[in-house]
N, C-alpha and C positions, 0 to 999 in steps of 0.2 A: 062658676057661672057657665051655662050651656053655651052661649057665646063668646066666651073669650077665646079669644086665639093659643093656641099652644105654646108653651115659649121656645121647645124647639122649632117651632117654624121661623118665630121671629128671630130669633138666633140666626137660622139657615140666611135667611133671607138679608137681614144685618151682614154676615159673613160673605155672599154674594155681592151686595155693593162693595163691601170693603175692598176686597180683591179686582172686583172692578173699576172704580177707582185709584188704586194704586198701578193696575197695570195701565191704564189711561195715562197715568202719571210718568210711571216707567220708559212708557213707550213714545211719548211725546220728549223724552230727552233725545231721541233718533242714537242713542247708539248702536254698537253692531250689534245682531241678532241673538247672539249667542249670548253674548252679555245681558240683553235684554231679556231673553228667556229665562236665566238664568237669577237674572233679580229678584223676576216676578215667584221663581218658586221659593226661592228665602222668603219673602215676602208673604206666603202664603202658609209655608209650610213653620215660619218662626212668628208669628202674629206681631207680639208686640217686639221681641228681640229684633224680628227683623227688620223694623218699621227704623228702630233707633239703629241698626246697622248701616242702612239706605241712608239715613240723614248724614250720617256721620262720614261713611267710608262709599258711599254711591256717587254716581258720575252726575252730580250738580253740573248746572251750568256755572260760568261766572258773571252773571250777567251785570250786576253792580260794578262785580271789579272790571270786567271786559268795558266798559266806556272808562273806565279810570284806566285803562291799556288803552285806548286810543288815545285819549289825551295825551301822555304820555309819549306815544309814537307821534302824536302830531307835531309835539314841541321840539321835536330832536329831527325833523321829516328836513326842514328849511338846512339845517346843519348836516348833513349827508355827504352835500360836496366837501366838505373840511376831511370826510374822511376815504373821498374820491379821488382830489384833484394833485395829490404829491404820486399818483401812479398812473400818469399820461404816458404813454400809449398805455392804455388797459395789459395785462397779460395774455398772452394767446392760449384759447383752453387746449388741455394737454392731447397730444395725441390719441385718440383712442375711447376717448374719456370726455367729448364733450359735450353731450346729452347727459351726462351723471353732472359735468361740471355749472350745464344751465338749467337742470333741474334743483340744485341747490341752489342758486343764485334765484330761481321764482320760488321757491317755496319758504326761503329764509333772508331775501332781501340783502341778503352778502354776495357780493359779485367776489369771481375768481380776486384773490389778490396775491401779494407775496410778502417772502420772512427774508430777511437779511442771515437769522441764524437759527436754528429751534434744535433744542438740544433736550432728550429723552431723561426724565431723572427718573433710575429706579430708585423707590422708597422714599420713606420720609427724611430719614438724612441728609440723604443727595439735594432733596427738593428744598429742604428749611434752610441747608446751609446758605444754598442759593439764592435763597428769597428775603434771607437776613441781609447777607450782603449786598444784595440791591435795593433796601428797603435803606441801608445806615447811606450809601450814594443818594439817595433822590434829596433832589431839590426842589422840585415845584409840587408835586401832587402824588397821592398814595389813596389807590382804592381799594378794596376790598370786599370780597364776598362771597360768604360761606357758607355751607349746608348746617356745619358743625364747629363751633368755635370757643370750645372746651374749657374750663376754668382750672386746668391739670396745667401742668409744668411747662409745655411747650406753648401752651394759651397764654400762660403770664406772661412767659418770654416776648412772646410775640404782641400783646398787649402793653408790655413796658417798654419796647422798642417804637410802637408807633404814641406813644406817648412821649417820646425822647424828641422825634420828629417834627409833632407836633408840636411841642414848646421852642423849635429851631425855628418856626415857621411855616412848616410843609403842609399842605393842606390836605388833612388825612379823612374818609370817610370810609366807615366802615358799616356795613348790610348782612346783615344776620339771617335766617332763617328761626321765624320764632318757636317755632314746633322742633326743629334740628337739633337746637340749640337754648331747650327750655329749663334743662338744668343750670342753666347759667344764668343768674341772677343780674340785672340791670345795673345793682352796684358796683360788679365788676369791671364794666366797661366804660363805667363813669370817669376813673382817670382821662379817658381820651377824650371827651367832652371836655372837661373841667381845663385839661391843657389846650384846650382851642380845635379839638376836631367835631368829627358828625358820626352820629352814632343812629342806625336808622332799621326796624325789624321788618322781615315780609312777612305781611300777613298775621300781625300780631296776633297774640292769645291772649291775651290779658282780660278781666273780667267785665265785662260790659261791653267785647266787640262778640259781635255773632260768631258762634261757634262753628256751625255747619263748614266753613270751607278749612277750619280750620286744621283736620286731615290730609284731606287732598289740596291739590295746588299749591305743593311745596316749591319753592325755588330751592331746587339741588344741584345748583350750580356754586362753582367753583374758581374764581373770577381773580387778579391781580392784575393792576396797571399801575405801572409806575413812570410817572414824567413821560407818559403817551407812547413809551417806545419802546417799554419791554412789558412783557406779559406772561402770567402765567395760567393755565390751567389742567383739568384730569381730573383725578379722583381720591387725591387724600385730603383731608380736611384737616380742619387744626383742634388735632387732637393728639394725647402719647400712644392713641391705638392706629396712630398711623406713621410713630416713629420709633425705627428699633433702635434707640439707643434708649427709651425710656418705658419700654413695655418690650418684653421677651415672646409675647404673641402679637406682634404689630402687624397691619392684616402687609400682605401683600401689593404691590401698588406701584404704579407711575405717575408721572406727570411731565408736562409739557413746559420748557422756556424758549419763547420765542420773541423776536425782535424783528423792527421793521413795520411796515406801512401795514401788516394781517392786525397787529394791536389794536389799530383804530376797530378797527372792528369786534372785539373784546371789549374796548370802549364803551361803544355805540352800546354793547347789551346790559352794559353795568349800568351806565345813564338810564338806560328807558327805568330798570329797575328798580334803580334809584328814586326817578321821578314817580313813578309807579307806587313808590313803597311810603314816600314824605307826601307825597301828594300834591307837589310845587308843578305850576304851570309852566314854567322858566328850565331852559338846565341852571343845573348848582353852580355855573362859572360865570364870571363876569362877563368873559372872552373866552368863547367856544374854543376859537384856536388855540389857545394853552391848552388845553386837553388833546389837542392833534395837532403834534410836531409834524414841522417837516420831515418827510422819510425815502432814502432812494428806492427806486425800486430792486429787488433782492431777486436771486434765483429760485428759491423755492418756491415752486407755487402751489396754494392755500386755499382753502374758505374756513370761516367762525360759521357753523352753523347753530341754531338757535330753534328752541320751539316748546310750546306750551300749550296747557289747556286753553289760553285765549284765541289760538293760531290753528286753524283746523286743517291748514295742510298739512301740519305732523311733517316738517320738513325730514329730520333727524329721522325719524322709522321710512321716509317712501327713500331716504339716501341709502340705508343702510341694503331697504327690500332691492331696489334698483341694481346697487352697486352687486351684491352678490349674484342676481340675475346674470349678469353683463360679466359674470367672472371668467374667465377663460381656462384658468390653469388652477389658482388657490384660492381657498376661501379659509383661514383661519381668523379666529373668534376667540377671545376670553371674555368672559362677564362673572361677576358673584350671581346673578339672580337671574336665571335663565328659565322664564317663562313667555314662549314667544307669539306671539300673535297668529293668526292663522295664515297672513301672507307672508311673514317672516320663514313659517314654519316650510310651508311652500316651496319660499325659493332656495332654504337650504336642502331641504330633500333631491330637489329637481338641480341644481348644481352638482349632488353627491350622483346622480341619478343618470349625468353625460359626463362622468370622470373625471369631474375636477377634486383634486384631492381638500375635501372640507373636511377643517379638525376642529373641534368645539372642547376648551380649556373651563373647568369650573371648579368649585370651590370643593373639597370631601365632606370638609365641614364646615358648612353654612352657621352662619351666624342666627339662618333662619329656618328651621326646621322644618315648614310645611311649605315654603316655597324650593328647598330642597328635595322633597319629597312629589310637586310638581313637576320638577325640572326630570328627576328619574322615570317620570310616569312617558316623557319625550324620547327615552333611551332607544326602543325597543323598534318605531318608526324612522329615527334617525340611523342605527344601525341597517338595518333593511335596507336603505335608501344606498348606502356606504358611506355615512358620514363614522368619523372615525372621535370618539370621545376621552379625554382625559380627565381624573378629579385631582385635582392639587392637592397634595398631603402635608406639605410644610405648618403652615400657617391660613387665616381664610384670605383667598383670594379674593382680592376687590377691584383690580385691576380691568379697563372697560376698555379693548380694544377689537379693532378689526385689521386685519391687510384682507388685501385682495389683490391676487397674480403676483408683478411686481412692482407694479406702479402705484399703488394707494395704503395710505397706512392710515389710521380714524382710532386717535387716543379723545375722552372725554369722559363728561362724566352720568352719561346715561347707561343704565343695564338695558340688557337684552330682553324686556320686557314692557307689558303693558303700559306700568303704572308709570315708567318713564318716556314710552311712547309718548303716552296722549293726555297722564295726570300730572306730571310733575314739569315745571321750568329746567331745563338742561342745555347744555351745550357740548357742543362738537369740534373737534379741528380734522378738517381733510384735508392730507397733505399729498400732493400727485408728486411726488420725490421718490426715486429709484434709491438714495444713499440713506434716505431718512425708513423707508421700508428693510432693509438689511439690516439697519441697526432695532429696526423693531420688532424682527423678526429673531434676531440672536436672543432676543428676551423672550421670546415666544417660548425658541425651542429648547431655553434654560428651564422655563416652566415645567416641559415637559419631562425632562428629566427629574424634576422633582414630585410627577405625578404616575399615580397608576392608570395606566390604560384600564378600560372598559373593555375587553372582550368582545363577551356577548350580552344577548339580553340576556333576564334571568328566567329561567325554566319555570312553568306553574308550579309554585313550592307546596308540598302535602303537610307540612306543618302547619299547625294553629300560625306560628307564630312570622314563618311565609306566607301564609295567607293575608293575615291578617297587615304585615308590612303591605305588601299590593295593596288592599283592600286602601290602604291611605293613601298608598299614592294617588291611585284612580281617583280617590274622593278628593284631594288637591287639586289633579287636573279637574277635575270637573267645575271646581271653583275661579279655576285660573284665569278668567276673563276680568274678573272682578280684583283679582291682586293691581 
């Protein structure tokens, strides 16, 4: 027919709204620019791949679960003082440090507090021994919650031990990450229901809840309370890939035991989670104050920092951007996944930039090859700057810390990137302790020894197979907003 339209036009034309549309779409989530440009050309350039990319792995809001986090935060808001009022007079913030100190207390709602002890466990050894033995003492209550909670030998262990507990009497609850932790099977952790505890997943996957957030918005946090007054957390999960005594590649790793009035506040972020994750409008206790002993106040002083996609101040990234800002003398870093934001990326250049010596500790071999391949693509600018870079050769590094000068040492379990930025649930411990940074420091500089320095950058390489290595990192960064 003389009049019908062409179907490439309709096509063209179809193809114009589509992209119009989605970047409407895109661009009404307000992320940052870069990220948003960046969506929009997957989006364009992968039609339908990248429609189902955006759903899946794109920066949703939470907007359903975000009123299930306020409720949550409301229920626990009246209970605050329980985990206020055993540390009269407040701490004085530390010397030097106290715009970093009340910029985490607005942006994560934990005021300065303190530790009576916090004690560095390298590995999973150090850390399980530790955690068993205070798990077989508790008397009143045993929380728990994981990124990763493994169905391997040290899963059992630790799943038949609070099974023991819980048939004593101890009121055990345990919070999973359902994505984390989706090789593990619900039958598994049924003994500890069955013996009288709480078994509860974030964010479940199971068939018939909505999928979409089920990517993002992990809680990869790492969480232990036990009878309100010791605590632990960092970055091993309960897994044998995070203990060498049952895997001979166990990644590398710390964590944190600490006691005293900071617990409550490890508390405070298990609770909301909790409520968060079961959907109870109540906390889980009859009497809040069983959950927050009495505690004196201790020397160390501390904050639990906390932050998530529900939380738009991104407490944990403006502490870490701040704190390095504000460095004087050092800035040393390790992280497994080292893809840093543009104001991250910022203030380490511009630290390395008025001589403060910053060393950046990472993994040789990642467990993730294209965000490894991101991470290199930052080499070249950070050199420049005089940031000084090592890759770990042992085993993979997973280990998530900061010092800075000598007063600040920041073990937890967020990497140095986006996706724990501002997609993933995480937590933080900043500790302003001059004895607890030496000690965190010797492990630093043990790292290093066990890694090769970075030199330089690498020269444009005239091989295919130099080329074409570049050629992917470039295309990593280029993606890395999105990781």
């Amino acid at each position: 027919m003389s009049g019908a339209i062409p179907w490439s036009t309709v096509a063209g034309v179809a193809w114009g709204l589509y992209i119009t549309a989605l970047a409407i779409w895109t661009i009404l989530q307000k992320r940052g620019p870069v990220a948003t440009v960046s969506w929009i050309l997957v989006l364009a350039a992968l039609p339908l791949i990248g429609f189902l990319l955006y759903y899946f792995f794109g920066p949703q809001r939470l907007r359903r679960y975000r009123l299930r986090r306020l409720r949550s935060r409301a229920a626990l808001a009246s209970q605050e003082a329980s985990a206020h009022e055993h540390e009269h007079p407040p701490p004085a913030f530390p010397p030097g440090w106290e715009a970093l100190a009340r910029l985490g207390a607005a942006t994560s709602d934990a005021p300065l507090s303190t530790a009576l002890s916090v004690r560095l466990l390298e590995g999973g050894r150090a850390k399980f021994n530790a955690l068993f033995a205070d798990i077989q003492q508790a008397r009143h209550h045993i929380h728990l919650e994981y990124y990763i909670f493994a169905t391997d030998t040290i899963g059992t262990e630790l799943r038949d031990l609070l099974v023991q507990k819980a048939e004593e009497g101890v009121t055990v609850r345990v919070l999973v990450d359902a994505l984390g932790s989706m090789t593990t099977p619900r039958k598994f952790l049924a003994p500890v229901r069955e013996a009288g505890g709480e078994v509860a997943f974030f964010h479940d996957t199971r068939i018939g809840r909505r999928l979409r957030p089920v990517i993002n918005f992990r809680s990869h946090r790492k969480i232990v309370v036990i009878d309100g007054y010791i605590g632990y957390t960092g970055g091993i999960n309960v897994t044998d890939h995070g203990h060498e005594d049952y895997s001979p590649q166990a990644f590398e790793d710390v964590h944190l035991r600490l006691t005293g009035g900071a617990v409550h506040w490890l508390q405070m972020v298990f609770l909301e989670d909790w409520l968060y994750s079961t959907e109870k409008r109540k906390p889980p206790v009859e009497q809040f104050q069983s959950v927050m002993p009495p505690c004196p106040v201790g020397e160390i002083e501390m904050q639990i920092l906390h932050s998530g996609p529900n939380d738009e101040r991104e407490s944990i990234h403006r502490v870490n951007v701040a704190a390095i800002h504000g460095a004087r003398s050092r800035v040393w870093l390790t992280t497994p996944y080292f893809v840093p934001t543009e104001a991250a990326m910022m203030a380490l250049t511009s630290a390395a930039a008025r001589g403060v010596d910053v060393r950046l500790v990472v993994p040789q071999h990642s467990d993730s090859r294209f965000v490894s391949a991101a991470a290199r693509s930052y080499y070249d600018e950070l050199q420049r700057a005089g940031v000084k870079i090592w890759e770990y050769r042992e085993r993979m590094l997973h280990a998530k810390t900061l010092i800075i000068d000598d007063d600040i040492g920041m073990v937890g379990t967020a990497n140095f990137d986006n996706r724990s930025f501002t997609l993933n649930f995480e937590v933080c411990a900043v500790l302003f302790d001059v004895d607890f940074v030496v000690e965190l420091s010797a492990y630093v500089e043990r790292l290093m020894q066990q890694a090769d320095q970075v030199i330089s950058e690498q020269s444009p390489g005239r091989s295919l197979r130099a080329w074409a290595r570049q050629l992917g990192q470039a295309g990593a960064r280029l993606l890395s907003p999105l990781l």
